[in-house]
C-alpha positions in Angstrom: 0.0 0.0 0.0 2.1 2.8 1.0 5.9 2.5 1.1 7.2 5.1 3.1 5.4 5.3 5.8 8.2 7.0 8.5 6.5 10.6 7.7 2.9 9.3 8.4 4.6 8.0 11.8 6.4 10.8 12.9 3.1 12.8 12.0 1.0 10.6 14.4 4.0 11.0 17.3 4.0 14.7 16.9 0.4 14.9 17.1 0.2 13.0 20.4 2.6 15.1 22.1 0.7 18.1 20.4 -2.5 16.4 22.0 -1.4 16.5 25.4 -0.9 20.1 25.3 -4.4 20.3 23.8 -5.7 18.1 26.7 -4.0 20.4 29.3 -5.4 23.5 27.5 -8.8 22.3 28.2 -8.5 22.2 32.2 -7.3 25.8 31.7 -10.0 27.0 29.1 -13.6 24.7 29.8 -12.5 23.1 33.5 -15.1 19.9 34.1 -17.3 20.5 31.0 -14.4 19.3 28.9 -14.2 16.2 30.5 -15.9 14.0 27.3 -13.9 16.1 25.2 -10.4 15.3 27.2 -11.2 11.5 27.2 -11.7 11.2 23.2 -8.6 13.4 22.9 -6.9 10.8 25.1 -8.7 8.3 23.4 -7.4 9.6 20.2 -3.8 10.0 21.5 -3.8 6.1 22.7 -4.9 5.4 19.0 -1.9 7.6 17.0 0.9 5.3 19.6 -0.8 2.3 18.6 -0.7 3.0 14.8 2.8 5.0 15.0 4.8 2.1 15.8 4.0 -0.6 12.9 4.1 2.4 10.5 7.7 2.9 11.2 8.4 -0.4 11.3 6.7 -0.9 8.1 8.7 1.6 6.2 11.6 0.1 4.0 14.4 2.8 5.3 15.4 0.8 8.4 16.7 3.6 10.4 14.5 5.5 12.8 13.9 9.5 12.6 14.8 11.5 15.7 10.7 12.1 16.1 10.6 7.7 16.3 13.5 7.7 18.7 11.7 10.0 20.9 8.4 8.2 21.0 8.2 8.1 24.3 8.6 11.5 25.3 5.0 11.9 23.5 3.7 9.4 25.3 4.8 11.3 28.2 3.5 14.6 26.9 0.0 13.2 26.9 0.4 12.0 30.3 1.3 15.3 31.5 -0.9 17.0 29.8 -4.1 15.1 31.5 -2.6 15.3 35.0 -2.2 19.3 33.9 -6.4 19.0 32.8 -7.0 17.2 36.4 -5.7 20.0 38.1 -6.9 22.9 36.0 -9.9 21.1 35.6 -10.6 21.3 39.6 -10.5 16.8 39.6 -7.4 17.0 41.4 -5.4 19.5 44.4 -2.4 21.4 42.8 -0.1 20.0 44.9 -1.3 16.2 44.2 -0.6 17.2 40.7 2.6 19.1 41.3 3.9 15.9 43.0 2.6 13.4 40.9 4.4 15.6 37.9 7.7 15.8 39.8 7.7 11.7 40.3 7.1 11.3 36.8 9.8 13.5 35.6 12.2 12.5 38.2 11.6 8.5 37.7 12.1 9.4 33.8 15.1 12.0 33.8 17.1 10.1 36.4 16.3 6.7 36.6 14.3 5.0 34.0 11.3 5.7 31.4 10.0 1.9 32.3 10.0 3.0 36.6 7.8 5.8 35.5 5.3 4.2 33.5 2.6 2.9 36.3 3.1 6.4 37.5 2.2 8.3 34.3 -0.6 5.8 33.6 -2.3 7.2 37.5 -3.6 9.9 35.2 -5.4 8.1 32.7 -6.6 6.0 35.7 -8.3 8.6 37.1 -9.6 10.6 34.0 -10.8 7.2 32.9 -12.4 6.4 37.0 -13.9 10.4 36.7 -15.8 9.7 32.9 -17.3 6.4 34.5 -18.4 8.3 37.0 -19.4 12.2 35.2 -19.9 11.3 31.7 -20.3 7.1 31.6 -20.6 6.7 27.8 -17.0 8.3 27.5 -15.8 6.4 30.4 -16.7 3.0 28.8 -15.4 4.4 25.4 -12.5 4.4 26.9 -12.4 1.3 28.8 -13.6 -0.7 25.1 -10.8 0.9 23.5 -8.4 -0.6 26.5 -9.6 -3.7 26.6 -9.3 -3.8 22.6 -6.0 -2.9 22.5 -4.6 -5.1 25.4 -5.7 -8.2 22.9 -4.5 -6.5 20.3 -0.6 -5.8 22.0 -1.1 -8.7 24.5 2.4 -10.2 22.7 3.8 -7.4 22.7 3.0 -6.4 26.1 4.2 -9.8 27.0 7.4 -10.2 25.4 8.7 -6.9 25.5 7.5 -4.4 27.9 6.8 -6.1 30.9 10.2 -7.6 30.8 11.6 -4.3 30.7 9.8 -2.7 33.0 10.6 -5.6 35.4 14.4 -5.6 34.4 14.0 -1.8 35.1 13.1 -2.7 39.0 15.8 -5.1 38.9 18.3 -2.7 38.2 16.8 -0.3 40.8 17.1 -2.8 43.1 21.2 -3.3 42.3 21.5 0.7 42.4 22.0 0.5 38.8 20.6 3.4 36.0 18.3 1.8 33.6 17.9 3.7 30.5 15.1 3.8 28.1 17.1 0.9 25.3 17.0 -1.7 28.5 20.5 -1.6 29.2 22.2 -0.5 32.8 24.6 1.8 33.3 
């Protein structure tokens, strides 16, 4: 179908990290009445990482682009962004979201991307736990499209990233640095 698909990629990782700016903006501009809007913009956001990957893989130029090798800091954008909503939004106390923020970045910038991952997925858990409970239909949108997606990247989940996020603990455990390629330091 298409052959070089790295630009379609990279457009899809941009737009996530773009997203979670978006998502933020809303706390800040419509507070709690943007809450079905911030969950389909997550929603939306989940979608563009699970499509980025297997279009850069797809494409025939085997190297990666410097927006593919920093696919995780959109992913990390968009998780910033919602806890940025919560608080803006009045869901959450500025300094819960100050110091949920600060763990995030600090597990990430000095220790490992894979230590910080169940702590920037708290946000999404409690957007997700606030649309079941303020705007159900979005809520279960978003619990379909989780459940969906976990049979879709069960192997993947399986093979790869639980085994790094494991071998991430590991090495926190020795006092070693883990960085994001699963090697110490």
């Amino acid at each position: 179908m298409f052959s070089h698909t790295k630009p379609l990629a990279d457009a899809l990782t941009v737009a996530r990290a773009v997203l979670g700016l978006c998502i933020a903006g809303l706390g800040a501009l419509q507070r709690k009445t943007a809450l079905p809007t911030a969950v389909v913009a997550v929603i939306i956001s989940w979608l563009t990482d699970l499509v980025d990957g297997p279009l850069a893989r797809h494409d025939p130029q085997g190297h990666p682009t410097w927006v593919g090798e920093h696919d995780a800091e959109a992913d990390l954008a968009t998780s910033l962004g919602v806890a940025v909503y919560l608080v803006l939004s009045g869901y959450m106390a500025a300094w819960l979201g100050a110091g949920l923020v600060l763990v995030i970045l600090l597990l990430w910038v000095l220790h490992s991307p894979q230590l910080s991952w169940p702590f920037y997925a708290l946000p999404y858990a409690i957007l997700v736990g606030l649309a079941l409970r303020d705007a159900p239909a979005f809520g279960w949108l978003a619990v379909v499209y989780l459940g969906m997606t976990l049979v879709v990247r069960w192997r993947r989940l399986r093979r790869e990233h639980l085994p790094e996020f494991f071998s991430a603990v590991a090495s926190l455990r020795r006092g070693h640095r883990h960085n994001s390629t699963g090697k110490t330091s």
